[in-house]
MDTraj code that builds the backbone (N, CA, C; nanometers):
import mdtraj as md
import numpy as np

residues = "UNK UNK UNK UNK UNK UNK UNK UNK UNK UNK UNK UNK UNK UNK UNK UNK UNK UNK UNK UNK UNK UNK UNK UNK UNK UNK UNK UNK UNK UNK UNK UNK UNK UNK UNK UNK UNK UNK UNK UNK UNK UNK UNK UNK UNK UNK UNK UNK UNK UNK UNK UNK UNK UNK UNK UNK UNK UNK UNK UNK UNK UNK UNK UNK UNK UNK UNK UNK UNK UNK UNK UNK UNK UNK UNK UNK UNK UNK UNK UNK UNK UNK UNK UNK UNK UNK UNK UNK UNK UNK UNK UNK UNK UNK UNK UNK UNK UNK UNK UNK UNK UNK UNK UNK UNK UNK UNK UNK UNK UNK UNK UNK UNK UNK UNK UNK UNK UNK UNK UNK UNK UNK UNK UNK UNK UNK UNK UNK UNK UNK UNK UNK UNK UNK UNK UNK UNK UNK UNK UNK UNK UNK UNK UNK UNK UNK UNK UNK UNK UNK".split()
xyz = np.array([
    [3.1334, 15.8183, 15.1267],
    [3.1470, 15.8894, 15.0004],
    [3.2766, 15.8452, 14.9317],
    [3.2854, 15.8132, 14.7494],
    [3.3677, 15.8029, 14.7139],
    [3.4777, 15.9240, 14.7054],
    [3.5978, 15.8768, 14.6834],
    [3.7064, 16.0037, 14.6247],
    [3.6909, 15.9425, 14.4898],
    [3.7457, 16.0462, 14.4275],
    [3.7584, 16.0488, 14.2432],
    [3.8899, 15.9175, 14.2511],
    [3.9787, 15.8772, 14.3180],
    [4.0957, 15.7952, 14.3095],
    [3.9904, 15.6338, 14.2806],
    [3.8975, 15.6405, 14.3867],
    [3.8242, 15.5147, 14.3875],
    [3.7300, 15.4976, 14.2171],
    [3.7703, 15.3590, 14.1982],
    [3.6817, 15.3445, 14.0660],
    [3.5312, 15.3080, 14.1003],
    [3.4519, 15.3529, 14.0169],
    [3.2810, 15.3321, 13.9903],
    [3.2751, 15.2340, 13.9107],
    [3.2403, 15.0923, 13.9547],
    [3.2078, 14.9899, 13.8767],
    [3.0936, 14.9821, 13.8309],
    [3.0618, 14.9966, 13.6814],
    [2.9723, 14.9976, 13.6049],
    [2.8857, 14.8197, 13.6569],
    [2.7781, 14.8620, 13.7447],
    [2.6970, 14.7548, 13.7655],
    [2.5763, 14.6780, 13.6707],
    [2.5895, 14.7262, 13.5594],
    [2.4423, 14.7221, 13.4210],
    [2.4795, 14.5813, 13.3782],
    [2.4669, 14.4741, 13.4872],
    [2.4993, 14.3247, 13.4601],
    [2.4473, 14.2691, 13.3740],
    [2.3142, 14.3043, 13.2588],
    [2.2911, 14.2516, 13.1493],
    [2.3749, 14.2781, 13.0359],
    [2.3871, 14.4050, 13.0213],
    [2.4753, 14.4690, 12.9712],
    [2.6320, 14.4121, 12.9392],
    [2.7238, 14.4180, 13.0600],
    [2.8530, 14.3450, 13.0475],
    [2.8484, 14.2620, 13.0556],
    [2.7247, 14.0988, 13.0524],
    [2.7344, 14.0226, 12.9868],
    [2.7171, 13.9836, 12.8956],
    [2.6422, 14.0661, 12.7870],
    [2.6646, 14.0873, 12.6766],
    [2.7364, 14.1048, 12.6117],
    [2.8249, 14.2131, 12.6147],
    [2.9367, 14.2609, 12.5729],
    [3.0753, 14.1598, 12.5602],
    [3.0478, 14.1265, 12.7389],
    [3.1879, 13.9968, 12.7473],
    [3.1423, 13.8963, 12.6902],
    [3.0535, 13.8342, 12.6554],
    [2.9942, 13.7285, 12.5651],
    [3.0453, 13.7087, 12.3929],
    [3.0206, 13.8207, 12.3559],
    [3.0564, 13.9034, 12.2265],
    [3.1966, 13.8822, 12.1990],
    [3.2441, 13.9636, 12.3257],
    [3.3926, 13.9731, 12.2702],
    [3.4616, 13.8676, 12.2601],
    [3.4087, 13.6991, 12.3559],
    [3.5022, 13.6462, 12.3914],
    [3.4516, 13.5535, 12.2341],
    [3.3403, 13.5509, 12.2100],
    [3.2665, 13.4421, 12.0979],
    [3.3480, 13.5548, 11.9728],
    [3.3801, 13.6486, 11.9293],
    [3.4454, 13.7190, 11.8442],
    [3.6309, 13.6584, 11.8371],
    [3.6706, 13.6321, 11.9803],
    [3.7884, 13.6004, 11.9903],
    [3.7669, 13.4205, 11.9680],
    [3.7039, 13.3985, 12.0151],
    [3.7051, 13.2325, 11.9452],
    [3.6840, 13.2047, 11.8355],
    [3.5887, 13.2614, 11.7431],
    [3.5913, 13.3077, 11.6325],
    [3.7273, 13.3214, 11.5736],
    [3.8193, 13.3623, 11.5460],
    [3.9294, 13.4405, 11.5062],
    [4.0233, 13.2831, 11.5461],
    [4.0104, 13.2579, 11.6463],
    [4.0982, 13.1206, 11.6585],
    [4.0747, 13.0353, 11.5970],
    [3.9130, 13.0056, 11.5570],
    [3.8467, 12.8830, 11.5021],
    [3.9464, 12.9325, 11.3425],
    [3.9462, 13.0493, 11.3326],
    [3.9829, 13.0887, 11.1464],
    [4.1519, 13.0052, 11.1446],
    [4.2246, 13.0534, 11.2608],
    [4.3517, 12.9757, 11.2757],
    [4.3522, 12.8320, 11.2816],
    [4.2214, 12.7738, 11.1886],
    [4.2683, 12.6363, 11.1893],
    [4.1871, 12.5177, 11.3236],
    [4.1963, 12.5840, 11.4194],
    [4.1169, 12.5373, 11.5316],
    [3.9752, 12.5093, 11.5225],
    [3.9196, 12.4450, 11.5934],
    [3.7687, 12.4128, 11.6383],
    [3.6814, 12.4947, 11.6741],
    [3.5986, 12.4798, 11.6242],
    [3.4442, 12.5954, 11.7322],
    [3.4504, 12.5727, 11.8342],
    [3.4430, 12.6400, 11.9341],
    [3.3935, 12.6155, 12.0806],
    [3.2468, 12.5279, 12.1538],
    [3.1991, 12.4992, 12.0137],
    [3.0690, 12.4129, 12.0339],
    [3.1120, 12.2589, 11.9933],
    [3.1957, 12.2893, 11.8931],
    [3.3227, 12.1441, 11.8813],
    [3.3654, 12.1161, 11.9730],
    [3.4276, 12.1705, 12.0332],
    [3.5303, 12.1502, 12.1808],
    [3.4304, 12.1521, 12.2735],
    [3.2961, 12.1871, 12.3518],
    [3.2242, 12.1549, 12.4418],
    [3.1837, 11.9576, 12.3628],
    [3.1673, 11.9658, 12.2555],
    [3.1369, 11.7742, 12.2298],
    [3.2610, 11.7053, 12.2543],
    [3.4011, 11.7503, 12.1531],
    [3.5093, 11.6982, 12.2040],
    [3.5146, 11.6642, 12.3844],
    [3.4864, 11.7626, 12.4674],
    [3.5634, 11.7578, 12.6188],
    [3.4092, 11.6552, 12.6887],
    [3.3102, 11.6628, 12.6277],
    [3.2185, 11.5894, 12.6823],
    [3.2494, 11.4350, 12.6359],
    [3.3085, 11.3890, 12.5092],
    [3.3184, 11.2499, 12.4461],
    [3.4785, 11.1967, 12.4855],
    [3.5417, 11.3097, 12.5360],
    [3.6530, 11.2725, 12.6030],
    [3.6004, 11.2048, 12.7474],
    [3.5186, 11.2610, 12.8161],
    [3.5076, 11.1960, 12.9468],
    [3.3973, 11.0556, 12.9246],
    [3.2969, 11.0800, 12.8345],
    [3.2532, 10.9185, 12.7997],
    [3.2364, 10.8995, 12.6799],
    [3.3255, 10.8728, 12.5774],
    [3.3537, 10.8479, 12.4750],
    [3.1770, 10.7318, 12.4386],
    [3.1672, 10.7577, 12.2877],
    [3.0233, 10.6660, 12.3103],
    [2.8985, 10.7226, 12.3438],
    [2.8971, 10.8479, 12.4031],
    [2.7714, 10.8731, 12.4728],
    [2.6776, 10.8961, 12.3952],
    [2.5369, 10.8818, 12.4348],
    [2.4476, 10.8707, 12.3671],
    [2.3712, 11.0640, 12.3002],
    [2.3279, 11.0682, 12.1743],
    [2.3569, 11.2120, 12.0859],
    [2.2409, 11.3037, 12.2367],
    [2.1709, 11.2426, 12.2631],
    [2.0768, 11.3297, 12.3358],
    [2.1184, 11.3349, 12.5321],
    [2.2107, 11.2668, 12.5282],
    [2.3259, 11.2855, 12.6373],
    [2.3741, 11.3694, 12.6637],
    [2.4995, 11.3597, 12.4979],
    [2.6044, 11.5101, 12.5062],
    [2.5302, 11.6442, 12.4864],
    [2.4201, 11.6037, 12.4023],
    [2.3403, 11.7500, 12.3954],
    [2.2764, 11.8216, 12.5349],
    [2.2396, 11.7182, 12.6226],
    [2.2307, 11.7948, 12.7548],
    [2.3218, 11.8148, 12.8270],
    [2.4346, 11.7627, 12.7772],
    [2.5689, 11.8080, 12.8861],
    [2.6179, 11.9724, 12.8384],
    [2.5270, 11.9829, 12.7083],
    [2.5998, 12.1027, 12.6452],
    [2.5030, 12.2080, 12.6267],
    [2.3882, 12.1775, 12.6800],
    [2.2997, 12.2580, 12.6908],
    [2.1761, 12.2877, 12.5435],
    [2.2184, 12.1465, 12.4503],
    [2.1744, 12.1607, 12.3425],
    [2.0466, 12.0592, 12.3154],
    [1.9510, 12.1543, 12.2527],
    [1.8208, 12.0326, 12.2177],
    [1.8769, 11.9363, 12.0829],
    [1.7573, 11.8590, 12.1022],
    [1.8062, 11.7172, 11.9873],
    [1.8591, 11.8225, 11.8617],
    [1.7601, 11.9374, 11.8014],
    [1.8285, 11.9700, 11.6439],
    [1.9867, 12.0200, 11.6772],
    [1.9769, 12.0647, 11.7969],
    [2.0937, 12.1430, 11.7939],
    [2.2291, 12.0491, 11.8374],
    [2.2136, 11.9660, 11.8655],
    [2.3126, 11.8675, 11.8858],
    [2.3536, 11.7643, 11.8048],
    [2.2259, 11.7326, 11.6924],
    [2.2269, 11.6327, 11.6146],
    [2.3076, 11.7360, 11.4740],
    [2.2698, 11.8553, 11.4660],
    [2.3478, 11.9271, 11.3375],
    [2.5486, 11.9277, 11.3856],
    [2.5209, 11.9743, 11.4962],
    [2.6770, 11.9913, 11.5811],
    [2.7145, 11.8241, 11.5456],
    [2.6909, 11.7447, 11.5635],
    [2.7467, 11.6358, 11.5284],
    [2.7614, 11.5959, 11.4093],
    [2.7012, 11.6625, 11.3393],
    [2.6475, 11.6020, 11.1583],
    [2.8380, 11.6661, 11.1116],
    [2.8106, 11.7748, 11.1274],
    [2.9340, 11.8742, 11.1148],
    [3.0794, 11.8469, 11.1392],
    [3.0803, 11.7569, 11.2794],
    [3.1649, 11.7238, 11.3237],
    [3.2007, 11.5716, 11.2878],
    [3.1165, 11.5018, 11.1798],
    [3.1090, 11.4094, 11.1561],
    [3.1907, 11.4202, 11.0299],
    [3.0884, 11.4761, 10.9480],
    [3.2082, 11.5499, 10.8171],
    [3.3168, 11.5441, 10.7995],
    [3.4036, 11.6159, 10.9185],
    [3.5401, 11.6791, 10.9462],
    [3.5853, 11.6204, 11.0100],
    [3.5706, 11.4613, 11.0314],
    [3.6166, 11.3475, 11.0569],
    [3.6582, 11.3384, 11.2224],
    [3.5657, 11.3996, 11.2798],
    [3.6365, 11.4344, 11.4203],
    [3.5729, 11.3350, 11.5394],
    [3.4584, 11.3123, 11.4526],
    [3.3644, 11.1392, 11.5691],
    [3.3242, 11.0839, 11.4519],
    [3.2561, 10.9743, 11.5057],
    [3.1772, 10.8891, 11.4181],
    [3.0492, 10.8717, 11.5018],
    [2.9364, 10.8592, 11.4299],
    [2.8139, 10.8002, 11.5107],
    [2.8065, 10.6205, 11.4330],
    [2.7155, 10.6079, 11.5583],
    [2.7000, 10.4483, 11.5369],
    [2.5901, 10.4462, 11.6029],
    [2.4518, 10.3645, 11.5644],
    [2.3363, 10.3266, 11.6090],
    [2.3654, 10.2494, 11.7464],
    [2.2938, 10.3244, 11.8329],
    [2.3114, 10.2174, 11.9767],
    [2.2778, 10.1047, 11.9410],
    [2.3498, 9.9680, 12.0169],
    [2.2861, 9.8304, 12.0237],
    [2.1731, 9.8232, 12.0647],
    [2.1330, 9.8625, 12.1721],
    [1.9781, 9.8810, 12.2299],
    [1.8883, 9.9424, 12.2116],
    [1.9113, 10.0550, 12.1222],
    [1.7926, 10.0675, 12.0800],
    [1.8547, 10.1807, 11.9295],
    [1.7929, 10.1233, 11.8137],
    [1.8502, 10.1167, 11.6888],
    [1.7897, 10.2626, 11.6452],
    [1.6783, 10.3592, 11.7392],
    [1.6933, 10.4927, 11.6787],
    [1.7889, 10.5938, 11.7577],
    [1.8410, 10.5502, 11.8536],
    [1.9536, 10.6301, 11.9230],
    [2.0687, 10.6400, 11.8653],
    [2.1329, 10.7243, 11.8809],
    [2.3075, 10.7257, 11.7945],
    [2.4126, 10.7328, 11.9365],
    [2.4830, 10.6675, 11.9125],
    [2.5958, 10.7076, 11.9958],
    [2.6898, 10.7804, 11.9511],
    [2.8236, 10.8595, 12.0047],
    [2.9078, 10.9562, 11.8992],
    [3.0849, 10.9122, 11.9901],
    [3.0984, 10.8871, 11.9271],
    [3.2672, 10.8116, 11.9092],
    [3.3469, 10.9131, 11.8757],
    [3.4858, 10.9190, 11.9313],
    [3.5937, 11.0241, 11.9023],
    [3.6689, 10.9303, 11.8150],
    [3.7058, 10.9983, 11.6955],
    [3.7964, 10.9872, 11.5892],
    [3.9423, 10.9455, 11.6274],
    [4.0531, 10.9026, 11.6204],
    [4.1683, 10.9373, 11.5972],
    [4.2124, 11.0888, 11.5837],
    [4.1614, 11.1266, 11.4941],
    [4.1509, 11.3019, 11.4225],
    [4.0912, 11.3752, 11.5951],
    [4.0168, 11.3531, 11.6002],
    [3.8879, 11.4205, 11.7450],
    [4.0250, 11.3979, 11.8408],
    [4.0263, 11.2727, 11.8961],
    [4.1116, 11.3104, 11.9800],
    [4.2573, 11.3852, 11.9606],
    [4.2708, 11.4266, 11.8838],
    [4.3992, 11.5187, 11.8763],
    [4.3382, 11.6123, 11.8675],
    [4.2626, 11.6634, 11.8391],
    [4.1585, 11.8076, 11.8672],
    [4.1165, 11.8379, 11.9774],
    [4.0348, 11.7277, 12.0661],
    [4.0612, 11.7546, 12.1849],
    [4.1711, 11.7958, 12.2692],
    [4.2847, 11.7096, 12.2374],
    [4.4211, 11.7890, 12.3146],
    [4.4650, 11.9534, 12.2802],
    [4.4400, 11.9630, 12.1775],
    [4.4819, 12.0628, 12.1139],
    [4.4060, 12.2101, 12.2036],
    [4.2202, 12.1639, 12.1960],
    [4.1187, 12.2114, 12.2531],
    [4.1554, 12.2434, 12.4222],
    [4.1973, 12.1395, 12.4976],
    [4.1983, 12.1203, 12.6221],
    [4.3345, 12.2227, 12.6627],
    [4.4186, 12.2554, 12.5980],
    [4.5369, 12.3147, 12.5989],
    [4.5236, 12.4787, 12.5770],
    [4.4330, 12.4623, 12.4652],
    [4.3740, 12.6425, 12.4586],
    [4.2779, 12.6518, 12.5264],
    [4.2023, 12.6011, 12.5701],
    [4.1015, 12.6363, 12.7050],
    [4.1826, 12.6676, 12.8340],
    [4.2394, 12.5590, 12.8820],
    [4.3442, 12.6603, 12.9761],
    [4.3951, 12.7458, 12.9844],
    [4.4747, 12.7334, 12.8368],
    [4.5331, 12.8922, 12.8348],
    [4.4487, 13.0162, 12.8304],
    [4.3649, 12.9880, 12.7865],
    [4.2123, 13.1134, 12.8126],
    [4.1518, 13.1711, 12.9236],
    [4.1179, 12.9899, 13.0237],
    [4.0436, 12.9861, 13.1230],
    [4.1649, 13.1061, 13.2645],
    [4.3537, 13.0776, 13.2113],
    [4.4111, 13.2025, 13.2992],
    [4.4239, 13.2791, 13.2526],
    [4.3584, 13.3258, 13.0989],
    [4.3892, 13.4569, 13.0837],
    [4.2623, 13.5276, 13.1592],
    [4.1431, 13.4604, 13.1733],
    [4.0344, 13.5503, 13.1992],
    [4.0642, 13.5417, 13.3302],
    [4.1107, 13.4469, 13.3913],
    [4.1311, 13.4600, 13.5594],
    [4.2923, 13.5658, 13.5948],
    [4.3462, 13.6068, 13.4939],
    [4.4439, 13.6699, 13.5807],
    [4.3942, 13.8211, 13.6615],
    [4.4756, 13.8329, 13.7519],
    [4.4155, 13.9395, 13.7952],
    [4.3290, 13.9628, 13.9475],
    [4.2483, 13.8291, 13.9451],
    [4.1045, 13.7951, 14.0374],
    [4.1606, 13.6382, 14.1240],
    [4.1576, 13.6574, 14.2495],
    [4.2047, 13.5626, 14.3440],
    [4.1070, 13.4649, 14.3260],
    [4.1561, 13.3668, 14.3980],
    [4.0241, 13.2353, 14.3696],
    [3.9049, 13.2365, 14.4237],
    [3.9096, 13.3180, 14.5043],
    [3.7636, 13.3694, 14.5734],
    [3.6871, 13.4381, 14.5032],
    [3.7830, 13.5440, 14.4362],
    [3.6689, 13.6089, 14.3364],
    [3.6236, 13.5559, 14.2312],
    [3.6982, 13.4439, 14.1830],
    [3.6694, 13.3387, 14.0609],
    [3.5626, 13.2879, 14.0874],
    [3.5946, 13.1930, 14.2209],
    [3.4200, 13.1726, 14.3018],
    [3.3187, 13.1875, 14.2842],
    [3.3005, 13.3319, 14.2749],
    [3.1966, 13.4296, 14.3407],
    [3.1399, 13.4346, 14.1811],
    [3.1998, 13.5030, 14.0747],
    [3.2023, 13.4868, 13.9723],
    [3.1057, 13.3570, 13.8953],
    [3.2173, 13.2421, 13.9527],
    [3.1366, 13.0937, 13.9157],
    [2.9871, 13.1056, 13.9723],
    [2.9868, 13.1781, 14.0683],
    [2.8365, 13.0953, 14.1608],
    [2.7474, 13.1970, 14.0485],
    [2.7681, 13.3166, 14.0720],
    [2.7012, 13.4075, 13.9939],
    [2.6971, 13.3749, 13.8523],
    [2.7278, 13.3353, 13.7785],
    [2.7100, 13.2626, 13.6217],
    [2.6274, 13.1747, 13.6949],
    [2.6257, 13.0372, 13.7522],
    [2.5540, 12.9194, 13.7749],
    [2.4483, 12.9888, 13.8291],
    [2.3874, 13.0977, 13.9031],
    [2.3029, 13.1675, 13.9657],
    [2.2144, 13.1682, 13.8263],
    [2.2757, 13.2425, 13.7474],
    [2.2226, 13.3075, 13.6136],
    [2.1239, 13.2121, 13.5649],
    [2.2284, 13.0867, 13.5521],
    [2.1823, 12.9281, 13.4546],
    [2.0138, 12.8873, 13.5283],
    [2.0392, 12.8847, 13.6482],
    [1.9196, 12.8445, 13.7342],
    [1.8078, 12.9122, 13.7524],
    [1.8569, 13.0267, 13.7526],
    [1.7306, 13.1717, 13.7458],
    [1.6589, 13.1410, 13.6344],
    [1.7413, 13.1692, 13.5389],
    [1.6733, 13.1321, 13.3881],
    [1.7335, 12.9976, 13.3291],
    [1.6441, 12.8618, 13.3500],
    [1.6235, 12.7721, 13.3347],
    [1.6104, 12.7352, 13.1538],
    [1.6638, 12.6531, 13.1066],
    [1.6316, 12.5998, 12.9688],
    [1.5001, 12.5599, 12.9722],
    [1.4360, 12.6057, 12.8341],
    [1.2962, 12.6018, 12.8371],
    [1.2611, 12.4548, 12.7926],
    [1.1866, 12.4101, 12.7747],
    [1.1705, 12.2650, 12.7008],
    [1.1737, 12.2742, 12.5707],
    [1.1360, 12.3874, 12.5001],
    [1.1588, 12.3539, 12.4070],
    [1.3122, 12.3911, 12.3235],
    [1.3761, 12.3962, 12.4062],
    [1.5329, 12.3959, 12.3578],
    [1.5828, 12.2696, 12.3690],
])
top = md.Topology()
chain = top.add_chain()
for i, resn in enumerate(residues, 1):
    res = top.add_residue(resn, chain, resSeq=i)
    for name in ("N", "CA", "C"):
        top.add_atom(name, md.element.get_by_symbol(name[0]), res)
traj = md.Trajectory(xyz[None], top)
């Protein structure tokens, strides 16, 4: 039996991931207004940082995005001078997506406030519970699978 001293952790796991979803896309939000990047910017930035070039239907699965949704994210980011696309050599309906001069200083910029984020949400919780945490999100991803037509 609990005592009243012990806390009742609200277990309604659809629920507080909702909520923490919200709040944190509300707080990125609010940063993006300070001038900064979307967080859908910075998932292409940190993906074209590790293979600069990659092909548009590549980064879109590294990011969990179907062709429209990756090809607009790039259109956008193309604009705002942050990549460039260029027709693959091998095959002339593929695009590849190139980091800018501009991009890569966004990326740093990006990679610097993600850390600082990634310990604000970890303070508090030992690395085990971070863990546990991680497996349980990746649990989530796998349970419920991207459909094909995303």
């Amino acid at each position: 039996m609990r005592t009243k001293s012990e806390a009742v952790l609200d277990r309604r796991l659809i629920f507080l991931l909702n909520v923490a979803q919200r709040r944190l896309q509300r707080f990125l939000a609010a940063q993006t207004q300070d001038g900064g990047v979307t967080a859908a910017q910075s998932g292409l930035l940190f993906v074209l940082g590790k293979r600069d070039g990659a092909l548009m239907g590549e980064a879109g699965a590294a990011l969990d995005l179907g062709m429209p949704g990756i090809s607009g994210l790039a259109e956008r980011m193309r604009e705002a001078g942050l990549i460039e696309t260029r027709a693959d050599p091998d095959d002339g309906r593929a695009w590849r997506l190139w980091l800018t001069p501009l991009g890569r200083k966004a990326l740093a910029r990006s990679k610097a406030r993600v850390a600082e984020l990634n310990s604000r949400l970890m303070e508090g919780f030992s690395e085990s519970e971070i863990d546990v945490v991680a497996r349980w999100l990746n649990h989530v991803q796998t349970t419920f699978p991207k459909g094909d037509d995303e």
